[in-house]
Structures are given as structure tokens and as C-alpha cells.
N, C-alpha and C positions, 0 to 999 in steps of 0.2 A: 763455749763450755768453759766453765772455770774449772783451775785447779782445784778448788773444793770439792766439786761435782765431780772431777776426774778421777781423785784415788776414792773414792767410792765404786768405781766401773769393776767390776769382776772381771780378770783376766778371761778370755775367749780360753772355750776348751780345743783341744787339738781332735784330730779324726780319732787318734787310738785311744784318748780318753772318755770320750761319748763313747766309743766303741766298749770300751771296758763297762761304763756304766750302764749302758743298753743290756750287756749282757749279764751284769748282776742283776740287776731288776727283773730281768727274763727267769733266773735261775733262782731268785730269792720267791717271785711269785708261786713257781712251779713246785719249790720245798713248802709253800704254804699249802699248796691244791691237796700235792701228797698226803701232807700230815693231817687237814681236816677233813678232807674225800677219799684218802683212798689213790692207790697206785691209778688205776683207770680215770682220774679227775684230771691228769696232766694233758688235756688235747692241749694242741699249740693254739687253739680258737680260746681257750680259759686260759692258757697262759699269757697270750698275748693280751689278750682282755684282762685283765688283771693288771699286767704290769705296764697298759698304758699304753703298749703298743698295737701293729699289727697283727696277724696271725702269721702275713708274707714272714717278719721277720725273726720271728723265732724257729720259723720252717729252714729258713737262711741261715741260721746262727747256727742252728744244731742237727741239720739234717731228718733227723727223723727221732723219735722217741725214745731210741735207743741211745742214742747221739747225746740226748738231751739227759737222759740218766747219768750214762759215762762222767757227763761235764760236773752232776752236782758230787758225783764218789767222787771227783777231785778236788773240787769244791769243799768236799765237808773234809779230806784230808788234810785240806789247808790251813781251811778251822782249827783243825784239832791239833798243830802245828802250832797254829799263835796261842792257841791255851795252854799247849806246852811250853812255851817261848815265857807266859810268864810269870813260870816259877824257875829260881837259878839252880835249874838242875847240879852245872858245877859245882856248887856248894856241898851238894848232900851226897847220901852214899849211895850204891846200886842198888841196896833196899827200900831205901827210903824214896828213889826214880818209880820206882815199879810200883809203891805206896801213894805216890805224887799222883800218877798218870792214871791211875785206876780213884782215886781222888776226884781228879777233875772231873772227868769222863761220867760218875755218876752226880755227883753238883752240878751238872750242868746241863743233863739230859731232860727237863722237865724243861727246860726254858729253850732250847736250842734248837729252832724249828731245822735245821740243816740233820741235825742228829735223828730225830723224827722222822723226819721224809726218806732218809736213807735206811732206817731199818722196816719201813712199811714197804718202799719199795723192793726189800732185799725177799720180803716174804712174799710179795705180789709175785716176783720175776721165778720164784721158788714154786710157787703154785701152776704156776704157767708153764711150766716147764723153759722158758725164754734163755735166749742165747745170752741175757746179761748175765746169767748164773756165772759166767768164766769173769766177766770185770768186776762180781763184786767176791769171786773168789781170790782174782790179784789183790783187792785191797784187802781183806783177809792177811794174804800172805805179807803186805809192808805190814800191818799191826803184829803179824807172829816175829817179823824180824826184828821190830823195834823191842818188844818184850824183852828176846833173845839177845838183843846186845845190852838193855840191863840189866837181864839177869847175868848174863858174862861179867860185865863190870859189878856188879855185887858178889860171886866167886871171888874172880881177881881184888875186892876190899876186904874180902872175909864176913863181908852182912849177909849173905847169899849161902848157903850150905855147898860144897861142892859135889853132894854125893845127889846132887838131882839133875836128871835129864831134863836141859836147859830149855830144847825144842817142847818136849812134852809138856813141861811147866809154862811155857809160853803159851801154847796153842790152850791150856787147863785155865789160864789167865781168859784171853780172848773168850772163849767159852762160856766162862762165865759171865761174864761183861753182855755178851747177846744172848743169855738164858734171861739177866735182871732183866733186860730193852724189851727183849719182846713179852714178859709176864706183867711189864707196865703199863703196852702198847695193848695186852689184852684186857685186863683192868688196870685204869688208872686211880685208883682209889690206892693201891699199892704203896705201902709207904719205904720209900727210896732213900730217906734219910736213917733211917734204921738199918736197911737192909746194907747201907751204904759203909756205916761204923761197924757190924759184923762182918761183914766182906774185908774191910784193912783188918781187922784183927785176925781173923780166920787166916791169913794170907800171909800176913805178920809172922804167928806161929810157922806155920807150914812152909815158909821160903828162909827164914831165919838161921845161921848158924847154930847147929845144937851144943853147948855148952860139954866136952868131954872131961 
């Protein structure tokens, strides 16, 4: 083999990065099944099928269906992490955080099959009465805390009014955010760009320092 031929050769992947990429392709399948089928379209025989693998190994990956849920609410936490990650929040103020993140969140919902699957399934395991109701009420509770720490730092700049109960505005934000999801998830004809520009403005007003 020549040198020429040789840096062409693609470094060999390691065990823990096939492992990594096994299990995205597991996980990305599975937010597809969700969002075009339906909570009950996730067997691990359509997930595996789908992303190429087994059925054994996504049965081994994630245990059981519940297992396999847990993994994408982290999953889409992630997500929603690096969408936050890239705007410089440090720049702006606590109002303009809480403007940002409610920003992204609906520009990005029509495309983001991760965000789909996790509000279909959140209704599926809601209907069901299913024990996931407590894991997708912890991830509930990190979005009421993130809120709550910018609305704290919009207080603490003066952007943020401080005559409002921090938690309740928090929880009134989230709220609203899975009122828009699931009236889009019921019609999607729904126009989200609209409803998107009244939502900051409405929010705007109502979170804003009142001028004395």
C-alpha cells in the first residue's frame, strides 16, 4: 500500500464510538417511528429495523420501552442544550434568556423530529396512565428550573419585574410552550410562526420591568 492510499484509510472506530453511534441511530430511528406512527410504533422489531440493526440490540441497549423512552427525554434534553449553547446567552439580559429560549424552542419545532417524538410520547404515556408520566415530569421540572434561573437573573438586571413569583412565571412559560406542541401535534396546519412573534411579544410585555 502506498502512502497515497494510506491517508485516505479512515481511522478504525473504537468499541465506545460504534457503541455511541449504534445507539443514536437506535434513538434517532425510534423519534422517527414516534413522530410519524404514533407512541405504540416504537417496538424494538421497527426500531431495530429501521436503524439497520437487530431487534436483539436495541432490546440490549435500552432494556425495555420504557428504558428506550427515558433515553430520548435525555436525548432531546441534550438537544435542547446545544440550541441553547448557540446563542451567547452571556451577552444578553435575563429577559432577553427567557425571550431567546422560547425563541428557539418554537423555530425549531416543526423540523426537530427529537422534539416531536417527545411530546407524542409524553401524551401516549399520559393516556396510558404508564409509569413514564414521573420521567417526563422530572424533565418538566429541569425546564421549570432553567426558566427560573432566568428569570432570577432578569430580576437581578432589572429586565425581569421583581414583583413576580419567579416559580409560577416559570411553570406559566413551560405551559405555554406544551399548550403551542401539542395544538400543532393536533393540527398541523397551525401557524407557529405567528403564533411564535405573539408569544415573545405577549411575554415581552408581561415579564418586563414596569416603568414607575
Amino acid at each position: 500500500m502506498t502512502l497515497e492510499t494510506e491517508k485516505h484509510v479512515p481511522p478504525r472506530r473504537t468499541q465506545a464510538e460504534r457503541r455511541a453511534q449504534s445507539d443514536q441511530s437506535l434513538l434517532l430511528a425510534a423519534a422517527e417511528l414516534i413522530a410519524e406512527e404514533g407512541f405504540q410504533a416504537a417496538t424494538f422489531e421497527k426500531v431495530g429495523a429501521r436503524a439497520g440493526y437487530s431487534r436483539g440490540l436495541a432490546s440490549q441497549r435500552f432494556g425495555s420501552k420504557d428504558g428506550l423512552i427515558e433515553a430520548l427525554i435525555n436525548e432531546l434534553h441534550e438537544r435542547s442544550d446545544e440550541l441553547g449553547a448557540a446563542a451567547d446567552v452571556e451577552a444578553v439580559s435575563g429577559l432577553e434568556e427567557i425571550l431567546g429560549s422560547v425563541d428557539t424552542f418554537l423555530r425549531n419545532f416543526e423540523t426537530e423530529i427529537a422534539l416531536k417524538a417527545y411530546f407524542v410520547a409524553m401524551a401516549g404515556t399520559v393516556a396510558t396512565l404508564s409509569r413514564l408520566r414521573a420521567a417526563f415530569a422530572a424533565s418538566h421540572m429541569k425546564a421549570k428550573l432553567r426558566f427560573m434561573e432566568q428569570i432570577a437573573r432578569g430580576q437581578a438586571d432589572g429586565t425581569v419585574s421583581r414583583d413576580l413569583d419567579a416559580e409560577a412565571a416559570a411553570l406559566m412559560i413551560g405551559s405555554l410552550l406544551l399548550g403551542v406542541s401539542t395544538q400543532w401535534l393536533i393540527d398541523p396546519t397551525t401557524d407557529l410562526d405567528r403564533i411564535r412573534r405573539t408569544t415573545l411579544d405577549t411575554l415581552r410585555r408581561s415579564l418586563a420591568t414596569t416603568p414607575r
